[in-house]
N, C-alpha and C positions, 0 to 999 in steps of 0.2 A: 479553791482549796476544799477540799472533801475530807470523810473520815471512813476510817477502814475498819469494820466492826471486826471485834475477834468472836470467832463461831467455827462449829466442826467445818474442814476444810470436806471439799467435796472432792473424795480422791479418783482421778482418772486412772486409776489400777485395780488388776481384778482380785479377788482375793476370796480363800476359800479353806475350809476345813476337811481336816480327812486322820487315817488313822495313825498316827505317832509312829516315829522308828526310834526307837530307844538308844540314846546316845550312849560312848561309853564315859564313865564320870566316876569322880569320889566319892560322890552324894549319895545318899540313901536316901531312892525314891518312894516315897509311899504314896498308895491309890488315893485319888481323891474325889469325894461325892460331886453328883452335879449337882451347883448352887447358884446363886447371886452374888456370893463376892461379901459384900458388906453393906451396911448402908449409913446413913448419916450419923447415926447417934452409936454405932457398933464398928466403926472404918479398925478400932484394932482386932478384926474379925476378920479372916479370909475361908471361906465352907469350913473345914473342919480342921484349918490351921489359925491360926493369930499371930499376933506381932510377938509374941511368945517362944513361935519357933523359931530354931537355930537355922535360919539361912545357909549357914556355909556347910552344916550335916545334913540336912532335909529338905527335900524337895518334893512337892506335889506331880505326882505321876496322872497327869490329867486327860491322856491319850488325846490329847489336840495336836495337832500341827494347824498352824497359823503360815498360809504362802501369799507372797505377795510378790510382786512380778512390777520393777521400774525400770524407766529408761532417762537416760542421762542424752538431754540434747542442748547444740548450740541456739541461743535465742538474743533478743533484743530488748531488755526490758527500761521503766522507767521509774524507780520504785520511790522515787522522790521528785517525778516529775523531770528528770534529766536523764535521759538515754545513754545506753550505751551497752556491750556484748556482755552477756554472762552465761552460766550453765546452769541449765534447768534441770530438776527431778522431775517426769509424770506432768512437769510445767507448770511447776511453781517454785517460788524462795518465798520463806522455804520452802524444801520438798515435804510432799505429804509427810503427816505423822500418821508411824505404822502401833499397832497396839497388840499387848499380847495376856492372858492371864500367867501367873507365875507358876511355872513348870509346863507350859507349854513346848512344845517342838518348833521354831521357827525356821523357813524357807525362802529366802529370797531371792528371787532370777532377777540381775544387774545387767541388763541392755545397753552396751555403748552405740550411741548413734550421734555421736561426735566427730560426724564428717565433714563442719565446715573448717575446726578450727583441729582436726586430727588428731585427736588426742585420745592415749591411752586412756585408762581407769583403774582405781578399785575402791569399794568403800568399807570403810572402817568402822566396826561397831564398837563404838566407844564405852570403855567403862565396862564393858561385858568380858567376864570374865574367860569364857570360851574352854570350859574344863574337858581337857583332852580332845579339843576340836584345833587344834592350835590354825590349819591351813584356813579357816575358815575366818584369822583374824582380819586380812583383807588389807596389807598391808604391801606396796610396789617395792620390791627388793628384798625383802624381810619373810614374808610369806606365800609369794605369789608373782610371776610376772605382772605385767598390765594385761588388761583385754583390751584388745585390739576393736576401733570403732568393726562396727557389723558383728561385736560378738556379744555371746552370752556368758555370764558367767555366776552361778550358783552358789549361796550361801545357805548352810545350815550349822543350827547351833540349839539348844537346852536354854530357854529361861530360867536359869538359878537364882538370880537375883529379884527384885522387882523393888519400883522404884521410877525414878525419871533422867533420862539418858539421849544422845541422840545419836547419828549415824552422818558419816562424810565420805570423800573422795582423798582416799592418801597417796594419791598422785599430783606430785607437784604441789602449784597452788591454787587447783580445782577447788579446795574446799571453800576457798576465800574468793571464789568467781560465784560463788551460789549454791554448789552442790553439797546440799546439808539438810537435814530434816531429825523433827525428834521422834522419839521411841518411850512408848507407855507402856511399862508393864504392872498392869494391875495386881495388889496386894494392899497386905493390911498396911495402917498408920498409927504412929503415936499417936497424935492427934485428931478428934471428929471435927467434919467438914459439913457443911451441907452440898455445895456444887463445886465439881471439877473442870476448870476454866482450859487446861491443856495445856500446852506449850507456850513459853511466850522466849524467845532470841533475842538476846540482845548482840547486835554487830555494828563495827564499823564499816564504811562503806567510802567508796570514792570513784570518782569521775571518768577517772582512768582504769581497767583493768589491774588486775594486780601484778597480770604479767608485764603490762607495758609499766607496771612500777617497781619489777625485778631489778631491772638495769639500774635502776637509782640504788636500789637495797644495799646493792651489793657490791658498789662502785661508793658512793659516797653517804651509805647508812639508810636508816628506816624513811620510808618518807613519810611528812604528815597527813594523814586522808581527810577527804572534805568534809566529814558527817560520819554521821550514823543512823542505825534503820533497827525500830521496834518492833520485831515480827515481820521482818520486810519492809516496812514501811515508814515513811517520813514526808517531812515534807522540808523546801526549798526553794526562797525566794517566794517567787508565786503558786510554787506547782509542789505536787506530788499529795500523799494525804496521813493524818495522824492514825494509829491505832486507837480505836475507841471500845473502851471498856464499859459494857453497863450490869451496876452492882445493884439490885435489889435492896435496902434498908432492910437489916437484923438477919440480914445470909451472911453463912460463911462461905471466903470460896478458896480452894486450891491451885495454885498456881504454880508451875515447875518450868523454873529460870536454866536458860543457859547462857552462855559467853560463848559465844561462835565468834568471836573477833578476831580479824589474824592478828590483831597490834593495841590492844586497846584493855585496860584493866577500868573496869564501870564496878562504881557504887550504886545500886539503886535502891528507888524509894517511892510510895507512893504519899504526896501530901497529907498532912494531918494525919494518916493511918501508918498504926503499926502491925508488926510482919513477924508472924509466928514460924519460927523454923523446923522443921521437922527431918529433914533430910537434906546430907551431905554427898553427891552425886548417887551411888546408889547404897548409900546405908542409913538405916535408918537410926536417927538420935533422939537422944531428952530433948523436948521442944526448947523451945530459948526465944526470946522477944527481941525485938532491933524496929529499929527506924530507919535507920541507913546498911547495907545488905554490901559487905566487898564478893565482888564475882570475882575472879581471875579466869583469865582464857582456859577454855576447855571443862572446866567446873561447871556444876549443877545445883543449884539447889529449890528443895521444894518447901514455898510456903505457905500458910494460912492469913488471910487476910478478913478479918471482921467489919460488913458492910456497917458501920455505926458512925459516921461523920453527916449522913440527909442533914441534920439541924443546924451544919456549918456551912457547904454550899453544897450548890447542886450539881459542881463536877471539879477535880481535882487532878492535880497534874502527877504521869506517872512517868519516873524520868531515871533512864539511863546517863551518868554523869561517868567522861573520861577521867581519868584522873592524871594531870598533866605531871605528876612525879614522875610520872613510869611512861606514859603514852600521849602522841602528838594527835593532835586532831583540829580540827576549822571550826570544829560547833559545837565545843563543849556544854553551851547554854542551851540547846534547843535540840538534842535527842530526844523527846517527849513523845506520851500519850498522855490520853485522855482517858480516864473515868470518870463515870456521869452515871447522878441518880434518878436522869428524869430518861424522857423516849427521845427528847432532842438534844443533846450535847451540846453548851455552850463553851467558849473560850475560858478557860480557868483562870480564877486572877488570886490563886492561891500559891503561900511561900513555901519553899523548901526547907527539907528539914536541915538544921545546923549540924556542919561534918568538917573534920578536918583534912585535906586533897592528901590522901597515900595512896600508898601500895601495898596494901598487908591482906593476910588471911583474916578468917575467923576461926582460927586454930584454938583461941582461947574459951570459946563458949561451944564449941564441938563435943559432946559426953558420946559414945557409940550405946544404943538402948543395947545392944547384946555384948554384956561385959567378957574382956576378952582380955586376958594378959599375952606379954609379946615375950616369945621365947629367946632364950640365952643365943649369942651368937660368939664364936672363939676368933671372929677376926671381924675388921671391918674394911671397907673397900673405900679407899677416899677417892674423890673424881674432883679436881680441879677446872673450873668453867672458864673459859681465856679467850682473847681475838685473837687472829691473823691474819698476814696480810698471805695469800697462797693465790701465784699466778693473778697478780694487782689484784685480786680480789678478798673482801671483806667475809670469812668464814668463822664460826664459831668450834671452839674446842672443849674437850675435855681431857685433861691429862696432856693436851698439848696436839691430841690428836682430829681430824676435824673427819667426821664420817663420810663417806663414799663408798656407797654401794651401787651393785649395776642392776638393772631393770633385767638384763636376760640373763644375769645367775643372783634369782636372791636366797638367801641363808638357807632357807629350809629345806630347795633343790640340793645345794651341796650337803646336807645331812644326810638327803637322802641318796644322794652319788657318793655317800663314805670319807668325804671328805672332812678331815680331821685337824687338821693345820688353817687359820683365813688370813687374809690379807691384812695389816695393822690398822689401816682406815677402815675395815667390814666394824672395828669398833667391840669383839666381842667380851664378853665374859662368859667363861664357863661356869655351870650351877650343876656337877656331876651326880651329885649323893641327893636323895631323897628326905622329904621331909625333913630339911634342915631351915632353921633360919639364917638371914643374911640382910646382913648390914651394910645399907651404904651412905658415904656422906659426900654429897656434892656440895660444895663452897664456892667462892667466887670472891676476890678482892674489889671487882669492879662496880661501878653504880647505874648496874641495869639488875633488876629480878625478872626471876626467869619461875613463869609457871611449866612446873615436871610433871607429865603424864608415864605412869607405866602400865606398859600394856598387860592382861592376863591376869593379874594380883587386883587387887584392894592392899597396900600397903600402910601399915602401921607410921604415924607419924610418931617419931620421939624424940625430935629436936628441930625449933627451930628458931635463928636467930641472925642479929649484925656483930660481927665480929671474925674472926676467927677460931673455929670449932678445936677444941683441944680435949684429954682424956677430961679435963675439968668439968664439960658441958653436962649438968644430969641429962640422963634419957629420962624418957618417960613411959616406965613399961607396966604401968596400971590402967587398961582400958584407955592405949590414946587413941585418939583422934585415929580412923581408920577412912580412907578415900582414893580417887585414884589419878587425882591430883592436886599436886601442894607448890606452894609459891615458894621457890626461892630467894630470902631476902636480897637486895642491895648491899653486894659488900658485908653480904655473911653466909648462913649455913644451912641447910636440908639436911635431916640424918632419919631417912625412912628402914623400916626391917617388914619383911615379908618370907615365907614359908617357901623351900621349892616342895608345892605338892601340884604340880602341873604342868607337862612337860609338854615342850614348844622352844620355838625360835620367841623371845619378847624384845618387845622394841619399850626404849627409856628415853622420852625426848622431852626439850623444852615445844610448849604449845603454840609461842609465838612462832606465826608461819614464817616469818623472813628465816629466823634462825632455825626452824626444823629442815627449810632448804640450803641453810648455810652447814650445815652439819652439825649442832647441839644435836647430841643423841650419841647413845650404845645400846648393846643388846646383851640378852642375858640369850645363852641357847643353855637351859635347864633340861640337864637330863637325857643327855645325848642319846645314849643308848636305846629309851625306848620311840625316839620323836618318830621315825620313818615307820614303825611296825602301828602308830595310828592316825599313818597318811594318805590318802588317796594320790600315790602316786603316778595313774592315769594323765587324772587331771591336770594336776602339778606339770607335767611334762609336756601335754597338749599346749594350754596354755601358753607357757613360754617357748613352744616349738614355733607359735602364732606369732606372738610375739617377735622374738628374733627376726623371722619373717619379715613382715611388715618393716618393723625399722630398721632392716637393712634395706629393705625396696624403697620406702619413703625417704634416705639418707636423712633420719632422723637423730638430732646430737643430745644427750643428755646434758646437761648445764647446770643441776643442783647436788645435794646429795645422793638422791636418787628416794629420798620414801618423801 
């Protein structure tokens, strides 16, 4: 049994700076000096911006582009000591994390070379806003055919945001085979840090691929996976190795969580240490203190952790816990790493902190630092979340309806072939008028929660609860909770409101991957009229000319929703 230290990954991709193309966006850019960023005692400092400024009006005009060039391959790993096929980025799980300063220009050339296991691609930058870049949101059906293995295929987009984020495969469920990595965009913080520790994933993991755990999903429900993996990593039986952290005595250090799990809601926590919050996927908040930290699938958050326990032992256990309310798993006891204040890492024989096993948010200690009231809306969109059984198979609804869309016509092709009428299962909503806000409330009487990602927005959260959602429910329209995913209770209500000032095809789905393949999900196409006049229509058509191709030569069958 060995331990896997966390340290900057050594990225096998090239990467390089050159002169910015100016995207087009809502934001008002302003130039920005060359600097250093911030540093430990000034982090709410960014050159000649601070945590001060309004993010969603301002952005640093930095004339960077940041390119970075990966390839998506089939591999054999053993990351807990147990073999077996996954997808690799650049040849790691994660895949590199890529980094950018805020307002930079980002590039990314996406190589399929997924020629054992034949599989399309595309990856998704999660949580990024993508203003007026919509084709580059990188989504199979929705945005984009697939790239076909042996191709290339090119993302560019505006760092508006900054914060900590990461990047997948929304094809299928590539993402939950290993093709996943995070995304740093430097800027200022609420809070001073001394050192930035980088990413750390938490995921479930199992023995079996995920597709050879399709056929169960979706025949006879979720299956439960054997474990889970800290940054890649775990261990198992005899084999595999712990993530091992070492913390300095009287540092502080930053640390930015994701939930990369396809099936799994993790509370974490690191022994005897508490966990300063600072940010909610990419917005930054009033800090807030916890001992125990709920993640939900697809969520982010960034914390401060105070090296101050040296005088209690010399390493402590830092542990991703499933929470068997919501999510099945083999090992809920033994997701762990390791933090150590000395140079050798022993075995920690330190308790956990006291929590009680749910499934909720941290919606209740969430303040957004940049105060924002949430505009009047004259209607609201309710979406009912439901099973069915469609062709013996187990599919998720909304409205009754369960999504299906096709790999060689997704949404944003037919906006841009003028097509004005979709199909009931394409799932859409129209968001016609500008600058409007828009309400919606997804419920559910059943006893599964469902973490909702929407694409393109940061969404205002203003309700959320168990029950049935009636005119009764207050919203909450003073500064709520703004992110860009929120947990659907158990057998109650979501009720998020967001701005159309961004016009695109958007994908709204639950994050648990079974049900993002079962069809949980719709789309909002905001703003029809202007989507095609800031599209790269070339592209767009090569692509799925590619496409098409291929999986009609490979007699390839689609078998999920299609994103």
């Amino acid at each position: 049994m060995y331990s896997s230290k966390l340290s900057t990954l050594a990225l096998s991709l090239l990467y390089s700076t050159a002169a910015a193309s100016p995207l087009s966006s809502s934001v008002k850019l302003q130039p920005r000096a060359a600097c250093s960023g911030n540093t430990a005692t000034t982090r709410n400092e960014w050159c000649d911006f601070s945590i001060d400024t309004d993010y969603m009006t301002v952005v640093p005009d930095t004339g960077v582009t940041r390119e970075y060039w990966l390839e998506l391959t089939d591999v054999i790993v053993a990351p807990d000591g147990v073999s077996r096929p996954a997808i690799a980025i650049n040849g790691t799980i994660p895949a590199p994390t890529l980094f950018a300063d805020w307002g930079d220009t980002v590039v990314i050339h996406v190589t399929n070379s997924l020629t054992t296991s034949n599989n399309g691609t595309s990856i998704h930058w999660h949580g990024i806003r993508q203003s007026f870049t919509n084709e580059n949101d990188g989504v199979a059906s929705i945005t984009q055919c697939p790239a076909t293995p042996g191709e290339t295929i090119t993302y560019t987009w505006r760092a508006e945001q900054y914060g900590s984020t990461w990047y997948h495969s929304h094809f299928a469920l590539q993402a939950w085979e290993g093709a996943a990595g995070g995304f740093i965009i430097n800027g200022p913080a609420t809070a001073n840090y001394d050192e930035d520790l980088g990413m750390v994933f938490l995921t479930d993991w199992d023995h079996s691929t995920v597709d050879q755990l399709w056929t169960q999903a979706e025949t006879s429900g979720p299956p439960s996976l054997d474990t889970g993996l800290i940054n890649g990593t775990n261990v198992y039986e005899d084999g595999g190795a712990r993530l091992e952290v070492s913390f300095t005595s009287g540092t502080s250090y930053r640390i930015r969580l994701v939930n990369g799990a396809v099936d799994t809601h993790f509370k974490f926590s690191i022994d005897n240490h508490t966990l300063q919050v600072i940010a909610t996927d990419l917005v930054p908040i009033q800090p807030y203190t916890t001992t125990v930290l709920n993640i939900g699938m697809g969520q982010r958050y960034d914390i401060i952790v105070q090296a101050d326990q040296a005088d209690v032992a010399d390493s402590f256990w830092m542990r991703a816990i499933p929470q068997s309310a919501c999510s099945e798993n083999d090992n809920t006891e033994d997701i762990r790493g390791i933090v150590t204040y000395t140079d050798t890492a022993t075995t920690p024989t330190t308790t956990a902190w006291d929590f009680i096993d749910s499934c909720e948010d941290e919606t209740d200690n969430i303040i957004p630092y940049h105060v924002k009231a949430t505009g009047t809306s004259s209607s609201i969109t309710t979406e009912e979340a439901g099973v069915a059984i469609i062709n013996g198979l187990f599919r998720w609804t909304l409205n009754s309806t369960s999504m299906l869309v096709n790999w060689t016509e997704p949404t944003l092709l037919q906006v841009v072939n003028e097509i004005t009428e979709f199909e009931s299962d394409d799932s859409v909503i129209q968001l016609s008028d500008p600058n409007e806000w828009v309400y919606i409330v997804i419920e559910t009487d059943l006893a599964v929660p469902h973490p909702v990602h929407l694409h393109g927005h940061d969404f205002s959260l203003l309700a959320q609860g168990t029950g049935e959602y009636s005119s009764d429910v207050a919203l909450n329209m003073d500064n709520p909770p703004r992110r860009d995913t929120a947990l659907l209770p158990a057998g109650g209500y979501l009720v998020i409101g967001f701005e159309t000032d961004n016009p695109g095809v958007w994908l709204m789905h639950c994050h648990i991957g079974w049900h993002t393949s079962q069809g949980f999900a719709l789309q909002f196409v905001e703003r029809y009229s202007e989507i095609a006049g800031i599209t790269n229509t070339d592209v767009l058509e090569d692509t799925c000319s590619t496409w098409s191709t291929f999986q009609t030569l490979e007699g390839i069958d689609q078998e999920d929703s299609g994103i």
